[in-house]
MIDREN-931197 format. One line per field, with one value per atom (N, C-alpha, C): residue number from 1; atom name; z, y negated, x. Coordinates in nm, 4 decimals, decimal comma. Example, Ala and Ser with C-alpha at 12.3 -4.5 7.8 and 13.67 -1.06 7.14 Angstrom:
2
pos (1 1 1 2 2 2)
site (N CA C N CA C)
c3 (0,7800 0,7800 0,7800 0,7080 0,7140 0,7870)
c2 (0,5690 0,4500 0,3300 0,2250 0,1060 -0,0030)
c1 (1,3190 1,2300 1,3200 1,2850 1,3670 1,2900)
This chain:
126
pos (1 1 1 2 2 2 3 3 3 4 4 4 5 5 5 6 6 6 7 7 7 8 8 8 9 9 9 10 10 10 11 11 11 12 12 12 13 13 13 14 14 14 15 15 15 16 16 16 17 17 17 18 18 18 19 19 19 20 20 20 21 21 21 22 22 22 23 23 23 24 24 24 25 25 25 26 26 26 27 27 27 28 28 28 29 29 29 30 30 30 31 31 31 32 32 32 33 33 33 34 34 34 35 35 35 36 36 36 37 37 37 38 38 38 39 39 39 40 40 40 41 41 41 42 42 42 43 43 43 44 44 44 45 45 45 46 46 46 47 47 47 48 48 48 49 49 49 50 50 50 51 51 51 52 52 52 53 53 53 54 54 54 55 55 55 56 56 56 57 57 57 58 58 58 59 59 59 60 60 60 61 61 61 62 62 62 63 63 63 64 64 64 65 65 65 66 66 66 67 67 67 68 68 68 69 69 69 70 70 70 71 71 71 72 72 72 73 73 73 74 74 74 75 75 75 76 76 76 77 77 77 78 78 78 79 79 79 80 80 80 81 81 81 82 82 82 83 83 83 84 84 84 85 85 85 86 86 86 87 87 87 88 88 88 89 89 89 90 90 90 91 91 91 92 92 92 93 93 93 94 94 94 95 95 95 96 96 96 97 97 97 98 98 98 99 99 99 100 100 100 101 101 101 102 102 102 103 103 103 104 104 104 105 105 105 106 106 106 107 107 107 108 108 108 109 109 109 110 110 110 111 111 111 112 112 112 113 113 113 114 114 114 115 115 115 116 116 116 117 117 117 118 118 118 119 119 119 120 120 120 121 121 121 122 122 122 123 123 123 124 124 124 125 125 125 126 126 126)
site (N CA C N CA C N CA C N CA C N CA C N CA C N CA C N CA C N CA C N CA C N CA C N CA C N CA C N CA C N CA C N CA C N CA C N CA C N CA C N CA C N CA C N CA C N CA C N CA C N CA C N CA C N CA C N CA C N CA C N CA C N CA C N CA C N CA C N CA C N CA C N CA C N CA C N CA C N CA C N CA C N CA C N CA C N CA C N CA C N CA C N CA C N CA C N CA C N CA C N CA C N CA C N CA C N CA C N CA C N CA C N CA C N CA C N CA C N CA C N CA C N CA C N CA C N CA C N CA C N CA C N CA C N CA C N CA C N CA C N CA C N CA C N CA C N CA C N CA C N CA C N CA C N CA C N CA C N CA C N CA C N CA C N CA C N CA C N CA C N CA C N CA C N CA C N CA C N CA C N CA C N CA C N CA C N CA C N CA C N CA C N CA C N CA C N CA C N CA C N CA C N CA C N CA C N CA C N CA C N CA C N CA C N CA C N CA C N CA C N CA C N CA C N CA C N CA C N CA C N CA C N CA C N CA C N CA C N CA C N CA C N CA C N CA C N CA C N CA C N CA C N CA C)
c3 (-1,7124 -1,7383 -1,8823 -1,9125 -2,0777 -2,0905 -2,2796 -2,3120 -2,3247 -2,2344 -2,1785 -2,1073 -1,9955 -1,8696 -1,8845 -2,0268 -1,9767 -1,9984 -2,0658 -2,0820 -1,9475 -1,8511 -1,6980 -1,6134 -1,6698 -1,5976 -1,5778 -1,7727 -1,7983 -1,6953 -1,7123 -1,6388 -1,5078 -1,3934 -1,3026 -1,2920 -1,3754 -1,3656 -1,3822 -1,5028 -1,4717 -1,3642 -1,2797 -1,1345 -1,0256 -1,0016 -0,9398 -0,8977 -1,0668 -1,0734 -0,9733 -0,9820 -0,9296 -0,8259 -0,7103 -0,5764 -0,5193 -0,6615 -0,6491 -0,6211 -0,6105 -0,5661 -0,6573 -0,6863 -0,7722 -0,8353 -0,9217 -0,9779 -1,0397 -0,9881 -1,0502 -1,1302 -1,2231 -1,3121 -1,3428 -1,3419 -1,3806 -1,2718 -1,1068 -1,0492 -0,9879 -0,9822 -0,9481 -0,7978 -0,6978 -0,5648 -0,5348 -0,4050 -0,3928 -0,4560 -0,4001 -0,4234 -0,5317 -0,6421 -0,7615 -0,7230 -0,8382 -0,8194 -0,8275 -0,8094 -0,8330 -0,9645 -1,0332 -1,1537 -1,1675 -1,2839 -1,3482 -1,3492 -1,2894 -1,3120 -1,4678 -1,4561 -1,5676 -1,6435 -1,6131 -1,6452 -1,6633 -1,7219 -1,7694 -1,6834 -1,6185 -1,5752 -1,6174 -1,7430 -1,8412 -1,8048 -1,8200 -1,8120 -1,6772 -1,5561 -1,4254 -1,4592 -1,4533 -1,4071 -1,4555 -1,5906 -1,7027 -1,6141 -1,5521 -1,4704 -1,3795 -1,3092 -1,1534 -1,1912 -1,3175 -1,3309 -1,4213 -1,4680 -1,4992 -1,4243 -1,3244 -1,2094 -1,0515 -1,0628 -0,9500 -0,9928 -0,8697 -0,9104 -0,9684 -1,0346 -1,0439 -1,0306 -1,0019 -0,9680 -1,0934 -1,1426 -1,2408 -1,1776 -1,0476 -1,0462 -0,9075 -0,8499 -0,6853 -0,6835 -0,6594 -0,6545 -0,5205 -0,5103 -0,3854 -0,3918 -0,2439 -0,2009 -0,1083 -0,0724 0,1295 0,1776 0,1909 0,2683 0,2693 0,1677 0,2008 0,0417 0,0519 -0,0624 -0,1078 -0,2367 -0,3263 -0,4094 -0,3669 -0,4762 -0,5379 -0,6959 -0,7782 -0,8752 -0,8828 -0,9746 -1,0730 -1,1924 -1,2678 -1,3662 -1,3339 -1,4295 -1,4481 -1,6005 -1,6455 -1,5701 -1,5876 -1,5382 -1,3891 -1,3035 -1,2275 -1,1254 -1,1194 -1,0789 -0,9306 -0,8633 -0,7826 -0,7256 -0,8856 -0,8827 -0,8600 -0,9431 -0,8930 -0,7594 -0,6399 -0,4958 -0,4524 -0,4767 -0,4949 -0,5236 -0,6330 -0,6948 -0,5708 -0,5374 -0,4763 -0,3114 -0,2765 -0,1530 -0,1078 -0,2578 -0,2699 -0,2585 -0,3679 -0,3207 -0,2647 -0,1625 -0,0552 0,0671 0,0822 0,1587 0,1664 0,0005 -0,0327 -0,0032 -0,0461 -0,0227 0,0745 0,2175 0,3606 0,3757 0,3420 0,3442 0,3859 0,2577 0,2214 0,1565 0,2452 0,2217 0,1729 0,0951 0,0511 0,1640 0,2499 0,3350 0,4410 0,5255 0,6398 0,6672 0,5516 0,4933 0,4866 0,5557 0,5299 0,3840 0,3802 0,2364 0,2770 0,1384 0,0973 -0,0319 -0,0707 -0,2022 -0,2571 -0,3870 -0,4623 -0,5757 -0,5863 -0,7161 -0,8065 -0,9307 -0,9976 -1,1503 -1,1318 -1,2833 -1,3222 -1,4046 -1,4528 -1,4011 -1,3026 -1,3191 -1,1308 -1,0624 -0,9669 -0,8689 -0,8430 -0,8205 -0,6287 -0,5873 -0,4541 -0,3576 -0,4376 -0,3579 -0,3398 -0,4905 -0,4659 -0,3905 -0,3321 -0,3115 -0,1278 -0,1272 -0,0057 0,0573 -0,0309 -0,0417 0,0477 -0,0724 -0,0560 0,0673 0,0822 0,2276 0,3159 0,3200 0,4423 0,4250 0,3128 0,2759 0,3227 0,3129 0,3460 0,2032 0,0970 -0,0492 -0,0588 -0,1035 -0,1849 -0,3025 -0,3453 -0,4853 -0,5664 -0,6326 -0,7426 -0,8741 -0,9050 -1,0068 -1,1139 -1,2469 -1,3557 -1,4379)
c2 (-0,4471 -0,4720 -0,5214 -0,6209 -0,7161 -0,6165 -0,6164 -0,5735 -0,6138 -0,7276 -0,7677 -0,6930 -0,6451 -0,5996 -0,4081 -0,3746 -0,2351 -0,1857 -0,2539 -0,2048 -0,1617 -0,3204 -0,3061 -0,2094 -0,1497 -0,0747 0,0415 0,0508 0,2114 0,2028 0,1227 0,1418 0,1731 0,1050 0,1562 0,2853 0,3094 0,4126 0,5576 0,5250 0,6353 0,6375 0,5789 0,5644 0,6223 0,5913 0,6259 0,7659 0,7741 0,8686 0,9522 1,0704 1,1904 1,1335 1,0148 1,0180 0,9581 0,9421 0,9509 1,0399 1,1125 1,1278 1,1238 1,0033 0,9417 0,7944 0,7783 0,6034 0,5525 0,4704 0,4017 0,2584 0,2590 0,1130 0,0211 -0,0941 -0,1870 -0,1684 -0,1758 -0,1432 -0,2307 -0,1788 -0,2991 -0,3436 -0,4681 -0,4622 -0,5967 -0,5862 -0,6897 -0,6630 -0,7955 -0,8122 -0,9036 -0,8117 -0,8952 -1,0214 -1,1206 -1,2066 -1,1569 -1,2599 -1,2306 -1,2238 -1,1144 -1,1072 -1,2417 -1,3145 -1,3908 -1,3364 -1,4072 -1,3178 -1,2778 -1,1940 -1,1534 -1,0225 -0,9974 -0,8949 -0,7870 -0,6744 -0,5403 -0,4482 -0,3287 -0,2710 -0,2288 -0,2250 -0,2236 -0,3539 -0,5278 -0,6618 -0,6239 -0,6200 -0,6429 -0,5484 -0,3939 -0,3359 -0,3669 -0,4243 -0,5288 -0,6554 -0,7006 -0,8539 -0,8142 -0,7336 -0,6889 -0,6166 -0,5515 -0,5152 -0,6242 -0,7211 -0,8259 -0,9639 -0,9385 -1,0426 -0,9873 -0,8999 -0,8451 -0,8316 -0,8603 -0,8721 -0,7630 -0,7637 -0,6193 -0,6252 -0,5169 -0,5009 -0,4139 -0,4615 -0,3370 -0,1869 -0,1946 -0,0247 -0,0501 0,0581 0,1002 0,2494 0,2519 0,3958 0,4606 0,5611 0,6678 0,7395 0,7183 0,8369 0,8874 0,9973 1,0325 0,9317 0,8508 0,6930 0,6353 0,6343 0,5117 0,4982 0,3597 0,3003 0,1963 0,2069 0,0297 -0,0180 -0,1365 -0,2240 -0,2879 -0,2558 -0,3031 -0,4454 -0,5241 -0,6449 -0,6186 -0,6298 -0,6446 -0,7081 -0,7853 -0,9645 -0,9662 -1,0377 -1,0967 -1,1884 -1,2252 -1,3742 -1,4270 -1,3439 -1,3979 -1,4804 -1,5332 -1,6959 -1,6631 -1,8202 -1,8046 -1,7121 -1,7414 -1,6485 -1,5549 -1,4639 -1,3381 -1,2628 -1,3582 -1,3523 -1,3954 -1,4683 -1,5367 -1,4563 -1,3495 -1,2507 -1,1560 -1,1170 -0,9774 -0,9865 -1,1114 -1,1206 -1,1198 -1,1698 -1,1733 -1,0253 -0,9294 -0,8097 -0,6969 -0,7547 -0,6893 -0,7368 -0,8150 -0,8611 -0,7889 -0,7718 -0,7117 -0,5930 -0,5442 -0,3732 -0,3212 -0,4409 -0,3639 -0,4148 -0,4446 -0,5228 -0,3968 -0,2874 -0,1969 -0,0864 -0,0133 0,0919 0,2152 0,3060 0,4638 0,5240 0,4771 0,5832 0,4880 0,5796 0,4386 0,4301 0,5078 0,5400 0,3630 0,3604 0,2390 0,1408 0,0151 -0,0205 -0,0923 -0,1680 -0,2846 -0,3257 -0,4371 -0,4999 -0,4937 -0,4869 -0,4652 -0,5191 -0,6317 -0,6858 -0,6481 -0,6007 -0,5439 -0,6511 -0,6884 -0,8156 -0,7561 -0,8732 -0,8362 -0,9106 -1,0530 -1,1415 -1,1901 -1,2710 -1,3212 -1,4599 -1,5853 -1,7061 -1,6749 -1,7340 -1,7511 -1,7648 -1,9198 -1,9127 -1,8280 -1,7421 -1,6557 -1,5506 -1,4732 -1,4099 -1,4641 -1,5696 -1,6189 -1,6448 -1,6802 -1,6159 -1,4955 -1,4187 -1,2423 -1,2156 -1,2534 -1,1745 -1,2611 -1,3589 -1,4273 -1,3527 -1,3573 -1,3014 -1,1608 -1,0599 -0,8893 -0,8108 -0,9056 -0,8269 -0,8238 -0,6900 -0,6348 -0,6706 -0,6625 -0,6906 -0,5833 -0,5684 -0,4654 -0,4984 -0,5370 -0,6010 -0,4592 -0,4563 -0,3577 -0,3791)
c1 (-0,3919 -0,2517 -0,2395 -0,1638 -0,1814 -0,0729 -0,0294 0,0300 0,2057 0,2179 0,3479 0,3879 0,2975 0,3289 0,3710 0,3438 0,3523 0,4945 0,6090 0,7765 0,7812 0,7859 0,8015 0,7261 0,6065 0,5432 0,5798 0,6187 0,7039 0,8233 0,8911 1,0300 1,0033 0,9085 0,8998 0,8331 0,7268 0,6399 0,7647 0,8791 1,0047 1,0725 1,1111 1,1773 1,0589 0,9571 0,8630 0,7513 0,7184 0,5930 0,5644 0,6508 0,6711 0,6490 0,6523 0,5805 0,4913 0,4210 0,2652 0,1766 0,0889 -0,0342 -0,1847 -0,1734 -0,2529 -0,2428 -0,2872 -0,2888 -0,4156 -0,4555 -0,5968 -0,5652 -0,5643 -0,5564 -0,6342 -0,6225 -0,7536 -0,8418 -0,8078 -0,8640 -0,9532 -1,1159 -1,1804 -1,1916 -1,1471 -1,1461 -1,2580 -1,2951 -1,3953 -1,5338 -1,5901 -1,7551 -1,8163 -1,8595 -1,9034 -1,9611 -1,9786 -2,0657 -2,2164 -2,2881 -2,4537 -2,4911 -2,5267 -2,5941 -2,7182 -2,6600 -2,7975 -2,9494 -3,0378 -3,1807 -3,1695 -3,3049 -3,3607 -3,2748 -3,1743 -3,0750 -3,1455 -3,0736 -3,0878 -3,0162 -2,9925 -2,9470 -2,8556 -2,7982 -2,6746 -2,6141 -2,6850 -2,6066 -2,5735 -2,6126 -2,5886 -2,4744 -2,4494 -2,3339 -2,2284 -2,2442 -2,0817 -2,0892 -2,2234 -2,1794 -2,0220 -2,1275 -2,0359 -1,9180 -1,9041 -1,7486 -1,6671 -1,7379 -1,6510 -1,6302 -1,6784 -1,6844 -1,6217 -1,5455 -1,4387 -1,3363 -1,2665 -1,0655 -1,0359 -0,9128 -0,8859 -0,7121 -0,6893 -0,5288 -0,4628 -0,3636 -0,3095 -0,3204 -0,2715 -0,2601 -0,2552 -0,3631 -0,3583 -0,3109 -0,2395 -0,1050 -0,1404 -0,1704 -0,1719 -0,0379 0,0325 0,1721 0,1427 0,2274 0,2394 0,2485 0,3024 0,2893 0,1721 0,1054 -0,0201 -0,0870 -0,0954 -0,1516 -0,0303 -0,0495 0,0690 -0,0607 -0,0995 -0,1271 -0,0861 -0,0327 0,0670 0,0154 0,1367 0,0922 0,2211 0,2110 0,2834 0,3174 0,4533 0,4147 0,5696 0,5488 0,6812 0,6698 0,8326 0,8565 0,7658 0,7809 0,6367 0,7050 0,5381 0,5731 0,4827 0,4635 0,3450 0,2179 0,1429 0,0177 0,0400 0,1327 0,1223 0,1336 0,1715 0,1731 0,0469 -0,0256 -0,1964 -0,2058 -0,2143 -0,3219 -0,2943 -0,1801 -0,1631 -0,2110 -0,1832 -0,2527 -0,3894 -0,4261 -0,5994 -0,6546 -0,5835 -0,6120 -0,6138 -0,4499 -0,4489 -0,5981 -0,6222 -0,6813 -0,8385 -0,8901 -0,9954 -0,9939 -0,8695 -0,9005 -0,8668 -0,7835 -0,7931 -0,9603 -1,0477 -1,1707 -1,2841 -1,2450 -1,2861 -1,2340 -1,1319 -1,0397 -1,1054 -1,0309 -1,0804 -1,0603 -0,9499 -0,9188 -0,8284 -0,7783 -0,7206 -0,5189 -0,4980 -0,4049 -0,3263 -0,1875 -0,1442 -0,1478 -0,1741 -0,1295 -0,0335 -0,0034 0,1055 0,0856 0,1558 0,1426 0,2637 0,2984 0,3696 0,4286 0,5010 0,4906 0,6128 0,5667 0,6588 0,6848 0,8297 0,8872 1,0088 1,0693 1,1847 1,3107 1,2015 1,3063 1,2443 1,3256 1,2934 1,3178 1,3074 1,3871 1,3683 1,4469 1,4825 1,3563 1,3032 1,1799 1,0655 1,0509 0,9335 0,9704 1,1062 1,1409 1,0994 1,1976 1,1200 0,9705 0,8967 0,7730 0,6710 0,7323 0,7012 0,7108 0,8765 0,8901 0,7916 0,7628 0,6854 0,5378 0,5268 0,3688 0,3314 0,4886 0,4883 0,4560 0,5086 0,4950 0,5863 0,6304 0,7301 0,7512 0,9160 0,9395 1,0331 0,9678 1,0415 1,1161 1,2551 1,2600 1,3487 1,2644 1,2779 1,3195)
């Protein structure tokens, strides 16, 4: 999460918390790339954790799972990002616990909104 993103995070994270469960940040989803030969067992494990997606925050509730994106001003990508990692982490779930995606801004235009809903992401605006 950049340091843009955390006002909006706070704000939701105050409306929210309490029905959480748990929260994992910087969460890593998906399948690293291939470590460069010749590596160290220290280079390979920084390869593979700097070469997988990561989601600001995968939130555990009684409901399920939220995989959260959290973006000013968000545009496009951030529906690209969130679909990408919804996709990964029904790929390879903790548990079989429903998910969804989540995108959390400040601001929102028609079309991305139109979007979302076609996509099945949620929007949270803070």
């Amino acid at each position: 999460m950049g340091i843009g993103d955390v006002p909006l995070w706070r704000r939701y994270q105050a409306k929210h918390a309490l029905e959480w469960i748990a929260v994992y940040y910087d969460s890593a989803l998906g399948e690293p790339a291939p470590a460069p030969e010749g590596q160290t067992p220290a280079q390979i494990d920084m390869w593979q954790r700097i070469t997988r997606l990561r989601a600001d925050a995968v939130i555990l509730t009684r409901d399920g799972w939220i995989i959260a994106e959290v973006r000013p001003h968000a545009g496009p990508a951030a529906l690209g990002a969130l679909y990408t990692y919804l996709i990964t982490f029904e790929a390879d779930p903790p548990t079989r616990d429903p998910v969804t995606a989540l995108l959390i801004t400040d601001r929102v235009t028609h079309d991305l909104r139109l979007a979302a809903d076609k996509l099945g992401i949620a929007i949270e605006i803070v």
